[in-house]
N, C-alpha and C positions, 0 to 999 in steps of 0.2 A: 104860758111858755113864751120863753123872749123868743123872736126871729133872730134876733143876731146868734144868737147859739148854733143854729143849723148851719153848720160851716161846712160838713164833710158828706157826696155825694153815694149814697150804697147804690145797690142794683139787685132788684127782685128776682129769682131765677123760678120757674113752676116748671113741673114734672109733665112730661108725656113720653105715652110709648108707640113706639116706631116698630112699623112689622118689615122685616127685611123679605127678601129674595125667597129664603125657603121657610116660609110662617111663623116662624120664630119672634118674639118680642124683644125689643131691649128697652129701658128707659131714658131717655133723653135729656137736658134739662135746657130749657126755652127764655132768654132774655121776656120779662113782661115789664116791667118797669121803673125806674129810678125815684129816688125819694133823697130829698137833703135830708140829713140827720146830725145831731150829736150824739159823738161816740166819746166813752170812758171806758178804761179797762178795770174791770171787775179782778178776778181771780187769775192766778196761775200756777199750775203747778206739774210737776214731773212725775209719770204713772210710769210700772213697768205691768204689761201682760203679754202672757205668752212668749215670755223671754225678750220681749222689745221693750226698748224705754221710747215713751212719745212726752211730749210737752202739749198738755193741755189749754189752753187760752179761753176765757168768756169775757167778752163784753158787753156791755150793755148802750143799747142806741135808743134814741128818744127822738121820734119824727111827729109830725102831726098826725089825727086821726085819719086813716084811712081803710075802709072796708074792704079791699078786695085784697087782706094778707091776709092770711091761715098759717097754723101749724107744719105744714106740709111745703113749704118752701124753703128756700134756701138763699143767701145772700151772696154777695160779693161786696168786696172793698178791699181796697189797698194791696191788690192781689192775689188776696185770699178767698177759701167758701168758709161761708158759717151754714152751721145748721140751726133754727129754732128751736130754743129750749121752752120758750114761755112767751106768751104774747099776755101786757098787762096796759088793761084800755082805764083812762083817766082822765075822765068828762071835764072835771073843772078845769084842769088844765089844755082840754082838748088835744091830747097828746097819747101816741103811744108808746107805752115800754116795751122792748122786745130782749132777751137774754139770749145771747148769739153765742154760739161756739164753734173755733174753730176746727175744718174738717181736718185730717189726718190722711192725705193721698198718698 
């Protein structure tokens, strides 16, 4: 992987749950950490469900290898959340592939 390609800064978001006042849970999501990346836009396209139309987005970001991302997190960039579609680890290049899509709030 060249280093000059990591031009674009994400940010790692992990989940936890917060118990309120009356024992209740909710889920939170927690800054853990940033990673430079190169991002490309993969796909997009216009879904209608449930009588709404939404625009779908996935891109794809390529950082170096690093262990403490899972499935279960969420991104941020450019103002946006992405959700994990795919996490793809690529030893020779010491890189990972992640396939992000965008959330729909």
């Amino acid at each position: 992987m060249q280093a000059g390609l990591l031009n674009e800064i994400i940010t790692f978001f992990r989940s936890e749950s917060k118990r309120d006042n009356l024992g209740g849970t909710s889920e939170i999501w927690v800054k853990a950490f940033d990673k430079r990346a190169y991002i490309r836009f993969k796909s997009g396209a216009r879904k209608e469900a449930n009588g709404e139309i939404y625009n779908t987005t996935v891109n794809t970001m390529m950082i170096r290898i690093c262990k403490d991302i899972n499935a279960k997190m969420r991104i941020g960039y450019n103002g946006q959340k992405y959700k994990i579609l795919s996490i793809n680890h690529d030893r020779k290049q010491q890189s990972i592939t992640i396939e992000a899509e965008v959330i729909n709030e």
